[in-house]
C-alpha positions in Angstrom: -34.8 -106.3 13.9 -38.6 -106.4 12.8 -37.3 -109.0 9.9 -35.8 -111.1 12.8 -39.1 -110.9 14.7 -41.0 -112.0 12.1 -38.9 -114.9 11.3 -39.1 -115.9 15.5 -42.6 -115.7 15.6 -43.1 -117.8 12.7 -41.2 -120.4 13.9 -43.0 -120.6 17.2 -45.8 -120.7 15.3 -44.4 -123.8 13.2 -43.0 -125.9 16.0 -46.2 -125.4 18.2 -48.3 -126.8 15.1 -45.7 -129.8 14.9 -46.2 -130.7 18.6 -49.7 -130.8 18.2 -49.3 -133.5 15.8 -47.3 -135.4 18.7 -44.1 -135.5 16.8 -40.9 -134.7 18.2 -39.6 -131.7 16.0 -37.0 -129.6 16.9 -35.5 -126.4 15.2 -31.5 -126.1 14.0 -28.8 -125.0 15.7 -26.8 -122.4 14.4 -24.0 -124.9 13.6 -26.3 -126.9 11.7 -27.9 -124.5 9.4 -24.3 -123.5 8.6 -23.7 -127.5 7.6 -27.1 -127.9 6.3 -26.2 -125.1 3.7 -22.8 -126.5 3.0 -24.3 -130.4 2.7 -26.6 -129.3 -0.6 -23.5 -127.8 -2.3 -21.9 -131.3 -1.7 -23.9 -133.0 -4.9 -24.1 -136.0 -3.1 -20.8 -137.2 -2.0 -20.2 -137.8 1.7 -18.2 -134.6 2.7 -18.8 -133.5 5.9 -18.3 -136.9 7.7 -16.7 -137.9 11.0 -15.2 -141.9 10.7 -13.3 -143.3 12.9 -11.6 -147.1 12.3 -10.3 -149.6 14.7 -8.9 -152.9 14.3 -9.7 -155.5 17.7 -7.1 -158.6 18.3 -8.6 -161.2 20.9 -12.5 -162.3 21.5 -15.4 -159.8 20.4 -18.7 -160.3 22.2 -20.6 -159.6 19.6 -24.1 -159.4 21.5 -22.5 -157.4 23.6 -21.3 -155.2 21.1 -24.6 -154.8 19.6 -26.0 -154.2 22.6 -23.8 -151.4 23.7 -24.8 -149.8 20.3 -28.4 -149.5 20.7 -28.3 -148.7 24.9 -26.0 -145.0 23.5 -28.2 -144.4 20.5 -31.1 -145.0 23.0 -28.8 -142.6 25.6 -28.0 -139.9 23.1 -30.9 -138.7 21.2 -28.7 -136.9 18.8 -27.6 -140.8 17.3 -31.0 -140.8 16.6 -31.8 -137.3 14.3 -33.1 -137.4 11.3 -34.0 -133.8 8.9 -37.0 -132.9 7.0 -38.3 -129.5 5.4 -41.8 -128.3 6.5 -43.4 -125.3 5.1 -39.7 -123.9 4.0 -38.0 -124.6 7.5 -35.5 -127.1 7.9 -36.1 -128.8 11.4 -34.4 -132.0 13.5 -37.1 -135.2 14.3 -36.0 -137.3 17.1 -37.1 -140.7 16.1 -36.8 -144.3 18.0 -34.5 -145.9 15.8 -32.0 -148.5 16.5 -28.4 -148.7 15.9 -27.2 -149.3 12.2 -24.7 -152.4 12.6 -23.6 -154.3 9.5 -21.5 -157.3 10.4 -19.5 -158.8 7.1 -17.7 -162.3 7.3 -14.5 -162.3 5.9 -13.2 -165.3 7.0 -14.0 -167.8 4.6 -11.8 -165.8 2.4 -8.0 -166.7 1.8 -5.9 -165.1 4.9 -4.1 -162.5 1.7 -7.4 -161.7 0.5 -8.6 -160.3 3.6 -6.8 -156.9 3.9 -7.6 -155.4 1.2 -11.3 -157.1 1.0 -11.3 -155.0 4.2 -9.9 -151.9 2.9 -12.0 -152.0 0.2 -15.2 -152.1 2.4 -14.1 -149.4 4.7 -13.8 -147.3 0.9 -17.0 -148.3 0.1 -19.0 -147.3 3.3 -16.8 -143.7 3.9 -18.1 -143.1 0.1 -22.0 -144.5 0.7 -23.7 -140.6 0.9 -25.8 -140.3 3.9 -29.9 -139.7 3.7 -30.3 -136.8 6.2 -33.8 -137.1 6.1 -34.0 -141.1 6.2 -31.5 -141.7 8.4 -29.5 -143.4 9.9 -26.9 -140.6 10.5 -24.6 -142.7 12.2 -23.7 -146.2 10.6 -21.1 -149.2 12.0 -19.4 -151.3 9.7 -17.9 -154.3 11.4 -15.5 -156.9 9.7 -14.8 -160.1 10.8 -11.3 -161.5 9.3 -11.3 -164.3 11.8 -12.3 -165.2 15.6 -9.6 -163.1 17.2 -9.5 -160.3 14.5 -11.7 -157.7 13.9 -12.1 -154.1 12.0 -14.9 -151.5 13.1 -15.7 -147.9 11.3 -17.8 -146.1 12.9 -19.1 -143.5 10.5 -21.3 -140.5 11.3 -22.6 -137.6 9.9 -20.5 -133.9 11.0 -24.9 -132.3 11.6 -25.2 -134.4 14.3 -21.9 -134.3 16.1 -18.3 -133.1 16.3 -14.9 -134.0 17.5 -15.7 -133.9 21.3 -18.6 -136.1 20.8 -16.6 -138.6 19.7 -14.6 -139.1 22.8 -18.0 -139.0 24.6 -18.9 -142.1 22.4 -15.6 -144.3 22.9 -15.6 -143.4 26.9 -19.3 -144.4 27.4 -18.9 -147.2 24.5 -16.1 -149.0 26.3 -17.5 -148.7 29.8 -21.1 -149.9 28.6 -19.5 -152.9 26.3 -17.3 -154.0 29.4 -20.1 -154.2 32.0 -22.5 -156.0 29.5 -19.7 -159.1 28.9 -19.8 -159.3 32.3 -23.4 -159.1 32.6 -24.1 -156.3 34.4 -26.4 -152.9 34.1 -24.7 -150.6 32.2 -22.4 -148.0 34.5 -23.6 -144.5 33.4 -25.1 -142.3 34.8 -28.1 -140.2 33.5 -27.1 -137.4 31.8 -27.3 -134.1 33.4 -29.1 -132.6 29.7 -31.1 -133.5 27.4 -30.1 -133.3 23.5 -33.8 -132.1 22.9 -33.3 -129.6 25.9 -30.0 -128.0 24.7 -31.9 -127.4 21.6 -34.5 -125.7 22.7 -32.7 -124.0 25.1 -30.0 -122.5 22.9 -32.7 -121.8 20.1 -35.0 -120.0 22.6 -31.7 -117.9 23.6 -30.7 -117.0 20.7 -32.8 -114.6 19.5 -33.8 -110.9 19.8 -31.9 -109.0 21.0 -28.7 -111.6 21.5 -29.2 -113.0 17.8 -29.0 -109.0 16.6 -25.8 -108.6 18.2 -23.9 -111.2 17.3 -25.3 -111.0 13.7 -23.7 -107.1 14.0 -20.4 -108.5 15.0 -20.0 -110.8 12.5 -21.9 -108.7 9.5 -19.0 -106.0 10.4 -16.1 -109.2 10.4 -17.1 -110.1 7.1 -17.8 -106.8 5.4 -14.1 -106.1 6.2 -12.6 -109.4 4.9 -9.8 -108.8 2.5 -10.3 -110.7 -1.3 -7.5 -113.0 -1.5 -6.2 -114.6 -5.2 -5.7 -118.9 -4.8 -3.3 -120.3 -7.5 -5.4 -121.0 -10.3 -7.7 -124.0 -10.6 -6.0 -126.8 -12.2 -8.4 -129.3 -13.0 -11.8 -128.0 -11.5 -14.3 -131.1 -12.4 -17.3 -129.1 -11.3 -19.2 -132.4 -10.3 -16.7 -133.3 -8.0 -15.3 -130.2 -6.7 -14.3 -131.8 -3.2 -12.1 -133.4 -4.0 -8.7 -134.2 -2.4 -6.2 -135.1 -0.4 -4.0 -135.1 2.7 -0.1 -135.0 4.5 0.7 -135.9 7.3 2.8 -133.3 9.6 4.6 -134.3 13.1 6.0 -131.8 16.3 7.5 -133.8 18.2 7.8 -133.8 22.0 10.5 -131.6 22.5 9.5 -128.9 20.0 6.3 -129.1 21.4 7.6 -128.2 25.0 9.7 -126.0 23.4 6.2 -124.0 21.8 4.2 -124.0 25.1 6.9 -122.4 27.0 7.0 -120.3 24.6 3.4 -119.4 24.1 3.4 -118.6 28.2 6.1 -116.5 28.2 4.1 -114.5 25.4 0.8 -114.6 27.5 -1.1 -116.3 24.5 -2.0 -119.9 24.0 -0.3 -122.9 22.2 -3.2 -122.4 19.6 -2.3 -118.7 19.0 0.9 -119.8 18.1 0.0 -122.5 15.6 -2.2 -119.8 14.7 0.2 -117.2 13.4 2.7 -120.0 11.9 0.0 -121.2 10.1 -0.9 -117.8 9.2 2.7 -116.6 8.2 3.4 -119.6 6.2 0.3 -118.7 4.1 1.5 -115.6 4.0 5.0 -116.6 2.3 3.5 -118.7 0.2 0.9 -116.6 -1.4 2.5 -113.3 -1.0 -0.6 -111.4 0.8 -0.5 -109.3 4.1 -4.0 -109.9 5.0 -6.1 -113.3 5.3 -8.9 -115.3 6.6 -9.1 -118.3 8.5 -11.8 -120.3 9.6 -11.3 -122.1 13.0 -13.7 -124.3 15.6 -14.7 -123.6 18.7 -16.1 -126.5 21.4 -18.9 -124.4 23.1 -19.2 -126.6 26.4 -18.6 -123.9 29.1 -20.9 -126.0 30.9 -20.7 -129.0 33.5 -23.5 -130.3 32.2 -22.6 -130.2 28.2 -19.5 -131.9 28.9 -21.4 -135.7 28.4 -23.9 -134.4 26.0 -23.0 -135.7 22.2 -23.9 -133.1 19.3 -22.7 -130.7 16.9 -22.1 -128.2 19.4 -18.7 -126.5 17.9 -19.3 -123.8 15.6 -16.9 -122.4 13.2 -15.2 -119.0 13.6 -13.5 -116.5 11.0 -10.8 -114.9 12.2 -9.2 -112.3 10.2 -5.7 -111.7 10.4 -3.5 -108.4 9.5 0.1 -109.4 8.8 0.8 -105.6 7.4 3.5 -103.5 8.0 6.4 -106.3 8.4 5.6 -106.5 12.0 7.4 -108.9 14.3 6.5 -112.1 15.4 6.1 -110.9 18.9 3.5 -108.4 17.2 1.8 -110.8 15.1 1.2 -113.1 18.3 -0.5 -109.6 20.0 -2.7 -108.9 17.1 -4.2 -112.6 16.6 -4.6 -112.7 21.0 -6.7 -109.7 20.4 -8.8 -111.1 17.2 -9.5 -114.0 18.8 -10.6 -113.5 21.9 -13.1 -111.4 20.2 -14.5 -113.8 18.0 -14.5 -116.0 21.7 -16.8 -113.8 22.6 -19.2 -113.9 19.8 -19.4 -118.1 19.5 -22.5 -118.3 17.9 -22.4 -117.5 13.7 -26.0 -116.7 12.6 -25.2 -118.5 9.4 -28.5 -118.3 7.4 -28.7 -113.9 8.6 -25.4 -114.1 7.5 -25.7 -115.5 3.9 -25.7 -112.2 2.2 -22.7 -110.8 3.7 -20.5 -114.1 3.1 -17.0 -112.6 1.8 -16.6 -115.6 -1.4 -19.2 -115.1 -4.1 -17.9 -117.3 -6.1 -20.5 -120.3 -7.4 -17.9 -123.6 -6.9 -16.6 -121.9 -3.6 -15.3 -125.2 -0.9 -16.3 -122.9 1.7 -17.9 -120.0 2.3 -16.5 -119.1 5.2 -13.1 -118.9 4.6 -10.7 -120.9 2.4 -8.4 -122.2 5.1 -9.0 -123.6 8.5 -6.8 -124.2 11.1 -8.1 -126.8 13.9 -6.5 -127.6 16.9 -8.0 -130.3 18.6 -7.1 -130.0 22.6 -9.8 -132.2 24.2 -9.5 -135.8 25.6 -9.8 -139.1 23.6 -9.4 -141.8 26.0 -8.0 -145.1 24.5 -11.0 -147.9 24.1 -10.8 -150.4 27.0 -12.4 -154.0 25.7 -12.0 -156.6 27.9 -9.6 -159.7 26.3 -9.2 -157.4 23.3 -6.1 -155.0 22.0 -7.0 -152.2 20.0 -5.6 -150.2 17.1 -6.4 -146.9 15.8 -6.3 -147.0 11.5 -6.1 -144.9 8.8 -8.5 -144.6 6.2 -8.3 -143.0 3.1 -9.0 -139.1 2.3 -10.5 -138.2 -0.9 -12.2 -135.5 0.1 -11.4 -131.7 1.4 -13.8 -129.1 2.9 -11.1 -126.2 2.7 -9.0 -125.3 -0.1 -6.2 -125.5 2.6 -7.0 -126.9 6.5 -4.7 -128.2 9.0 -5.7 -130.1 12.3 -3.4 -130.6 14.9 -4.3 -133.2 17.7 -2.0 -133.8 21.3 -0.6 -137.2 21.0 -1.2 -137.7 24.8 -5.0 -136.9 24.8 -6.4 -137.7 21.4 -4.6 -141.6 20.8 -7.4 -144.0 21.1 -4.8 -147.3 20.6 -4.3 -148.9 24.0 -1.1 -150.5 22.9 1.1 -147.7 21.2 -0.3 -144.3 22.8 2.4 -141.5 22.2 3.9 -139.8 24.9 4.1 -136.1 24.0 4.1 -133.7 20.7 1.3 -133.1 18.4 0.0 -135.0 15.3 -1.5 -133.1 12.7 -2.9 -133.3 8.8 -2.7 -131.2 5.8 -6.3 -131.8 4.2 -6.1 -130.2 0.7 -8.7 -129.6 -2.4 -7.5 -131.2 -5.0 -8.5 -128.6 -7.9 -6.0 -126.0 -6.7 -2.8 -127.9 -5.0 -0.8 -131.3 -5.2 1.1 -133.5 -2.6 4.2 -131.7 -4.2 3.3 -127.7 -3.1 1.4 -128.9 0.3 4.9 -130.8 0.9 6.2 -127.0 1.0 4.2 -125.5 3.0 4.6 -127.9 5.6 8.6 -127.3 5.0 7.5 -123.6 5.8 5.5 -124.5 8.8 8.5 -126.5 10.4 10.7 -123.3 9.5 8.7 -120.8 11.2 8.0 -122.6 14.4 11.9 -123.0 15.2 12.0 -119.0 13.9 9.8 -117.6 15.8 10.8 -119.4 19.2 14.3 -118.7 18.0 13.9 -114.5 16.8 10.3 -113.4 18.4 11.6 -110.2 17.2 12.6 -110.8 14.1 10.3 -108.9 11.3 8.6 -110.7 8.9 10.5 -110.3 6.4 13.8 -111.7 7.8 13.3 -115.3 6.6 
């Protein structure tokens, strides 16, 4: 506790030095001194990165567009973060910069060159490594193929925002861009916090006597982690040791249904499900009772977070017991009861932590844990351009942050096409490192994950050991 006290009051000390120098300088969240850690091990490549691509059909107003870029970066601070080190402490300055739009003609270029002039920009920006401390940590690429057909990326860096803020972005992006063709004041309302505010409020919390307990809960969590043996490294190239790839995996509507009435009738959620058929796959396949898995958690309890873009999710480890060939029925009570626990504690003091972290390993992916399991329930309304159609791509995966994560996304909430959304079921990818498994063995674990979610609606009694 003294240790902790010392390290508060130094801080204080910092920060009210810094804003006598009239510089807006504010400390790290707990999420992001957990991705500030895991950004130096990346050597440079851009790892923890959140794209998203979209292809427009019909007229673009460009000024508009631009213009609807710098009005959120002015709205949201957090588009506007850069990172520096003073005196040892790693701290956020909000700075007044504009948006980051590169516009690239393609048009001049014959109609079959196009595509994959395009694709080959999109690789080319999702591989440029972002300069936390220069900025800027979020970047648009827009190509122009012709007058009616265009491709955005919007690329931005995972310390300054997460999955949720992204369908903040689109929703305020669309309504800003549509009142500005038609020249009027943008829409939105102010927001109800501050980015600067939630920092200094969450940092100012969390402390004492709060930071101690949670750094007790999850000092005990990890002390008790059990070792667990990965198939053997491969291929390791220890310069690039992110690499990978990904699968695709489908539920569709029926089976879907089919897993929420089942989750209710078992008094858990459709996440603790996925949860422990994620969990007894792994299981299966690497012949262990115990495991660890890493999961995110949104952290907006509050109204007035809801609008606020950030990196407010943190990442939990949940530790699950799969001893004693219990039944799935059983397996679905212990991981309720682990996880609303680590619910309760949502805040990792990640730097406290460092010590107790359960993979000492030197090329470790993650610290944390070696597999993640993400399920993505919050809204992503499709974009709404006027005289435009819209289409949500793919872009390519090279790299992985687990040895082994899934992320599972409802069709119905998370679609941003306006033209094709998906009624029903849930989308998901396999991300994968690269050093440890191929396209062939994820391929089978995905064949066990569609096994075990028609078993255990099937036989919630069966033991785990019936296969």
């Amino acid at each position: 506790m003294r240790v902790s006290l010392i390290m508060d009051d130094k801080r204080e000390r910092l920060l009210n030095l810094l804003k006598r120098e009239q510089k807006k300088f504010l400390p790290l969240t707990p999420a992001q001194e957990r991705l500030w850690r895991m950004e130096q091990g990346c050597k440079g490549r851009p790892v923890y990165i959140i794209p998203g691509a979209i292809r427009f059909r019909g007229e673009l107003n460009l000024v508009a567009f631009r213009r609807s870029l710098d009005y959120l970066v002015e709205r949201q601070e957090v588009l506007r973060i850069t990172f520096t080190v003073v005196q040892q402490q790693v701290l956020q300055v909000l700075t007044s910069m504009k948006a980051a739009l590169t516009v690239l003609d393609l048009e001049s270029f014959p109609p079959s060159q196009r595509q994959s002039l395009s694709q080959n920009y999109l690789v080319q920006e999702l591989e440029t490594p972002f300069d936390l401390s220069c900025g800027p940590l979020f970047r648009t690429l827009l190509l122009r193929l012709s007058s009616h057909d265009w491709i955005v990326l919007f690329n931005l860096h995972n310390i300054i925002v997460d999955g949720w803020s992204m369908g903040i972005f689109y929703e305020e992006l669309s309504q800003v861009y549509d009142a500005f063709c038609k020249g009027l004041p943008a829409p939105l309302s102010p927001l109800g916090l501050r980015y600067q505010d939630f920092v200094r409020e969450l940092t100012s919390e969390f402390k004492g006597t709060r930071l101690a307990e949670a750094t007790a809960y999850w000092r005990r969590t990890f002390q008790n982690l059990p070792d667990l043996t990965l198939p053997p490294v491969r291929n390791r190239d220890l310069n690039n040791s992110h690499n990978g790839g990904s699968l695709d995996v489908r539920i569709d509507r029926t089976q879907t249904i089919a897993l929420q009435t089942f989750a209710q009738s078992q008094r858990v959620t459709l996440f603790m499900v996925l949860l422990a058929v994620f969990s007894i796959c792994l299981h299966r396949y690497f012949q262990v009772e115990k495991l660890v898995i890493a999961t995110p958690t949104a952290n907006r309890d509050r109204s007035d977070l809801e609008g606020l873009m950030g990196l407010l999710v943190n990442v939990l480890v949940l530790p699950i017991d799969l001893r004693g060939n219990p039944t799935y029925r059983t397996i679905l009570s212990r991981i309720r009861a682990v996880t609303v626990q680590a619910y309760a504690h949502p805040q990792v003091p990640f730097n406290q932590l460092l010590p107790d972290l359960p993979f000492p390993e030197p090329d470790a992916r993650n610290p944390l844990a070696h597999f993640l399991l993400a399920y993505h329930g919050f809204s992503l309304k499709p974009l709404a351009f006027p005289n435009l159609e819209m289409e949500s791509l793919k872009y390519p995966i090279k790299t992985s942050r687990y040895e082994l994560g899934l992320h599972l996304w409802e069709n119905t909430k998370t679609h941003l096409s306006s033209t094709s959304a998906e009624h029903g079921g849930l989308s998901g990818t396999f991300f994968y490192g690269s050093a440890r498994f191929d396209s062939v063995m994820v391929e089978q674990i995905i064949s066990k994950f569609q096994q075990v979610l028609q078993q255990m609606i099937a036989q919630p009694d069966a033991c785990l050991s019936e296969k």
